[in-house]
TILOVEX-555137 format. One line per field, with one value per residue: x, y, z of N, C-alpha, C in turn; residue number from 1; residue in one letter. Coordinates in pm, whole numbers, plus 32768, in hexadecimal, padded with zeros to 4 digits. Layout:
<recs>
n_px X / ...
n_py Y / ...
n_pz Z / ...
ca_px X / ...
ca_py Y / ...
ca_pz Z / ...
c_px X / ...
c_py Y / ...
c_pz Z / ...
nr NUM / ...
rest A / ...
</recs>
This chain:
<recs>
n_px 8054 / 803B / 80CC / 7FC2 / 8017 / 80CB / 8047 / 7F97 / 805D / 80C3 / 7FC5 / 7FA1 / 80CB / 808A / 7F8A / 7FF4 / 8092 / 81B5 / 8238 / 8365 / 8404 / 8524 / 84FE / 8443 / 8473 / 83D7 / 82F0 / 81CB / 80E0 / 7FFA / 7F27 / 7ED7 / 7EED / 7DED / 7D2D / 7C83 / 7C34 / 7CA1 / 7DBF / 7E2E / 7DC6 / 7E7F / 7F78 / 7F72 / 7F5C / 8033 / 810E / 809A / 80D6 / 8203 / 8234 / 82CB / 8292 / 82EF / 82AC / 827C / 81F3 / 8298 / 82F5 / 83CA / 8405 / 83DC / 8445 / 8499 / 8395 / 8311 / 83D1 / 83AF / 8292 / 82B9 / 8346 / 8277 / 81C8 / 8236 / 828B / 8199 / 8116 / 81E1 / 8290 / 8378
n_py 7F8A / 80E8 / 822C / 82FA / 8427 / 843D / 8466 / 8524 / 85EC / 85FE / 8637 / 8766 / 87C8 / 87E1 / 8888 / 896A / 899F / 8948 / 8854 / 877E / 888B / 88E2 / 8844 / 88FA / 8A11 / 8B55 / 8AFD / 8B29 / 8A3F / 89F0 / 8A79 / 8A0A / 88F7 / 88DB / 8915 / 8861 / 86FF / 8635 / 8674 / 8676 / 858F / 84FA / 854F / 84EE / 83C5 / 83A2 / 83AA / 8343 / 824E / 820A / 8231 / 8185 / 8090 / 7FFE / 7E88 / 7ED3 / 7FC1 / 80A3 / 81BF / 8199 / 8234 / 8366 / 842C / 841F / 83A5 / 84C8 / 8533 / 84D3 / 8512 / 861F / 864A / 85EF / 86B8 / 87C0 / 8755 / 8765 / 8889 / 8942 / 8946 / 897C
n_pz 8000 / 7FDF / 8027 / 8067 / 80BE / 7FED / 7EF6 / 7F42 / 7F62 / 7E6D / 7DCC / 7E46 / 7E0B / 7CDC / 7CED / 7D25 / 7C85 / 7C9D / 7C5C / 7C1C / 7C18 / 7B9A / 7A94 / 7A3D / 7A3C / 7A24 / 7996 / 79B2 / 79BE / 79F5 / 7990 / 78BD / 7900 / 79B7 / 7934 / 789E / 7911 / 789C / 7852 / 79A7 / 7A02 / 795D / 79AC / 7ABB / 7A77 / 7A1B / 7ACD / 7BA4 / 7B38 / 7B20 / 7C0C / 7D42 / 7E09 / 7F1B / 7FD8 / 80D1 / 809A / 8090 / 7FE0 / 7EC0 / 7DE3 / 7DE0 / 7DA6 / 7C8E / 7BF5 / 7C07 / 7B80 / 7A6C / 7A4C / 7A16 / 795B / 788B / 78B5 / 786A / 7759 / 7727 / 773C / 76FC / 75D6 / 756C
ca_px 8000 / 805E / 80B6 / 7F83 / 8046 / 811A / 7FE8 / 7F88 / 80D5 / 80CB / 7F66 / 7FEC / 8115 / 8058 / 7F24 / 8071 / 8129 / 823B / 8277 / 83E4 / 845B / 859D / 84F4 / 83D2 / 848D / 83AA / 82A9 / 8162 / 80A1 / 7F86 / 7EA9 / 7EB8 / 7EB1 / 7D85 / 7CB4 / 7C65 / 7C5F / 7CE5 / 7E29 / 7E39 / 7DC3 / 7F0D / 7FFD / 7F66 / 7F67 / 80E0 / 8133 / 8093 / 8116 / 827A / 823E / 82D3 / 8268 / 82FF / 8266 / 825F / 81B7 / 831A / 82F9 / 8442 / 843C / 8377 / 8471 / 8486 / 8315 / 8313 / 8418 / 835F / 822D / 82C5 / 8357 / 8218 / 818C / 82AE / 825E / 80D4 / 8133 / 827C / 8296 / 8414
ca_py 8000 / 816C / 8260 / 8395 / 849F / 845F / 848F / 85AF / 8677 / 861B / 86A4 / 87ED / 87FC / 87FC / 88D5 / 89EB / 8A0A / 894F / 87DB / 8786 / 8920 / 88E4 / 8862 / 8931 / 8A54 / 8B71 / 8AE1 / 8B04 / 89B5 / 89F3 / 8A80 / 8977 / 8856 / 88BC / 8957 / 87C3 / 86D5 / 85C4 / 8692 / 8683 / 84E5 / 84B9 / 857B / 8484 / 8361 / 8378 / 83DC / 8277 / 81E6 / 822D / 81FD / 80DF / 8058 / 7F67 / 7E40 / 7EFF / 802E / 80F0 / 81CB / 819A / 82A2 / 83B9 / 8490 / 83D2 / 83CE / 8556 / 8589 / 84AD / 8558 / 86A3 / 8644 / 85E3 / 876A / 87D5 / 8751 / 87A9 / 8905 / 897A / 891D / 8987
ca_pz 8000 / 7F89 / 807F / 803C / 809F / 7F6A / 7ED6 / 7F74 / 7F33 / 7DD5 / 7D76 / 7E55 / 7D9A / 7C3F / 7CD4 / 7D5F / 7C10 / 7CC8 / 7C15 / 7C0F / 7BD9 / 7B2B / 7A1A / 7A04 / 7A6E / 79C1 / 7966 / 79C9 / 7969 / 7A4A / 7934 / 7833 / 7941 / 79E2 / 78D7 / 7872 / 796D / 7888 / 7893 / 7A25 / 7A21 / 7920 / 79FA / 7B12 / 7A53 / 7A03 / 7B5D / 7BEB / 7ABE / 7B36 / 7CBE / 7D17 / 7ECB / 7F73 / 800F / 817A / 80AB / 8098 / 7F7A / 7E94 / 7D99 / 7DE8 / 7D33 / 7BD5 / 7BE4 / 7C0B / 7B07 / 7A03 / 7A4F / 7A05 / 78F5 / 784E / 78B8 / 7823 / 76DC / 76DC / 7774 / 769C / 7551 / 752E
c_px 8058 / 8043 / 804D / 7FC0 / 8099 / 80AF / 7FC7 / 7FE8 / 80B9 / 8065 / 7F80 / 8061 / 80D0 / 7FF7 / 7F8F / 80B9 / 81C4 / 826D / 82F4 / 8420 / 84C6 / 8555 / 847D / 83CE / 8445 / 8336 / 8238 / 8101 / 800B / 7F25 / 7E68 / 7E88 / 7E3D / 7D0A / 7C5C / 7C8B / 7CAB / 7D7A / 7E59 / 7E57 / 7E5D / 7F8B / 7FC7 / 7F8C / 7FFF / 8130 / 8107 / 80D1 / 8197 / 8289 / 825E / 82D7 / 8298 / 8292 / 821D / 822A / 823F / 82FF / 83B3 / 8489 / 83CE / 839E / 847E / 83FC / 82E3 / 8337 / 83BD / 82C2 / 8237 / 82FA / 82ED / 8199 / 81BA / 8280 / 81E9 / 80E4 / 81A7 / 82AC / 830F / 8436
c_py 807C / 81D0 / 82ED / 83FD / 849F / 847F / 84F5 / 8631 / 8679 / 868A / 873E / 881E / 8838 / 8879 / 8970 / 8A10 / 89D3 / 88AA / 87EB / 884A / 892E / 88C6 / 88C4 / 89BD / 8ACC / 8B92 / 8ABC / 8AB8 / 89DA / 8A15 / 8A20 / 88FC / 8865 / 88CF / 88D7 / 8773 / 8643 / 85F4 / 866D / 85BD / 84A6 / 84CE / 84F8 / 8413 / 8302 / 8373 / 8355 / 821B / 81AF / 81EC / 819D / 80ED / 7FCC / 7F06 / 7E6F / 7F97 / 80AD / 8146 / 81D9 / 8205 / 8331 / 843D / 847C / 841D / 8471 / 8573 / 8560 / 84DB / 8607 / 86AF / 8651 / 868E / 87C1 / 87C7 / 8761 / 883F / 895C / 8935 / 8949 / 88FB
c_pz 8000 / 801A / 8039 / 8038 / 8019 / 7EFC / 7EBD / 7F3B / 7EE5 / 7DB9 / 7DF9 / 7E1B / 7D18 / 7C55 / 7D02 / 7CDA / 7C35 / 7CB0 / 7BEC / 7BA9 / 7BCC / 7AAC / 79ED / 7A56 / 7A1F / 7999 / 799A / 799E / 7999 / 79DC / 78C4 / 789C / 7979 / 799A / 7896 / 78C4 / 792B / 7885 / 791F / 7A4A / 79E2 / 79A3 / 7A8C / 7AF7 / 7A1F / 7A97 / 7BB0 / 7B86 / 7AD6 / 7BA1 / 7CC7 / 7DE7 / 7ECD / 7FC8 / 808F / 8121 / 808E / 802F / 7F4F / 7E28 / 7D5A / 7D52 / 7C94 / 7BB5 / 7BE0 / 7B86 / 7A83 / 79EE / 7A00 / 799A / 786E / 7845 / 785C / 7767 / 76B4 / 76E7 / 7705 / 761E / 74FE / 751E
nr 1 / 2 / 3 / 4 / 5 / 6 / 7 / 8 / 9 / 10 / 11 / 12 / 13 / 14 / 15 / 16 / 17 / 18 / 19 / 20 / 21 / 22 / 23 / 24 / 25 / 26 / 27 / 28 / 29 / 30 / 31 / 32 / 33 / 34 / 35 / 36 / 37 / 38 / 39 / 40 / 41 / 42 / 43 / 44 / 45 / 46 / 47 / 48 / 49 / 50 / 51 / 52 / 53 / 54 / 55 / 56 / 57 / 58 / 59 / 60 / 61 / 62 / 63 / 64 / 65 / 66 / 67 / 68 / 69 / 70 / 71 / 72 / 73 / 74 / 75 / 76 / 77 / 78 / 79 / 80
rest X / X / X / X / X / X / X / X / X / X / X / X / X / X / X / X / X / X / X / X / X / X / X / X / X / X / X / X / X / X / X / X / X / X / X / X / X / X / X / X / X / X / X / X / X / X / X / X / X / X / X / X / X / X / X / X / X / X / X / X / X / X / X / X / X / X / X / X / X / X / X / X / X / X / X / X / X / X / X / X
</recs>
């Protein structure tokens, strides 16, 4: 089982403007990701996609899961 608060931070990160800010130093995503909520379910859906929990619940890569999330903003958001 999945600790929530990792949960939690995440969708406060995304609803703050503040998903891994090195790469999405800039760049305000917030308008594109929420204006459609199938935007918002992707950035989720990569973000558990990633997560990886140990047997005791541990989470193992909160930060991967972040970056690959932000990555994917990144490319709906900025089109350099």
């Amino acid at each position: 089982m999945c600790r929530w608060d990792d949960f939690r931070l995440f969708a406060f990160y995304s609803a703050n403007g503040t998903v891994d800010v090195d790469l999405l130093d800039g760049i305000d995503y917030r308008p594109a990701l929420f204006q459609f909520g199938s935007s918002l379910e992707q950035v989720f859906a990569i973000y558990c996609t990633v997560l990886q929990v140990d047997a005791k619940g541990t989470v193992l890569s909160e930060g991967d899961a972040q970056h690959r999330a932000a990555q994917w903003i990144r490319a709906h958001g900025d089109r350099r």
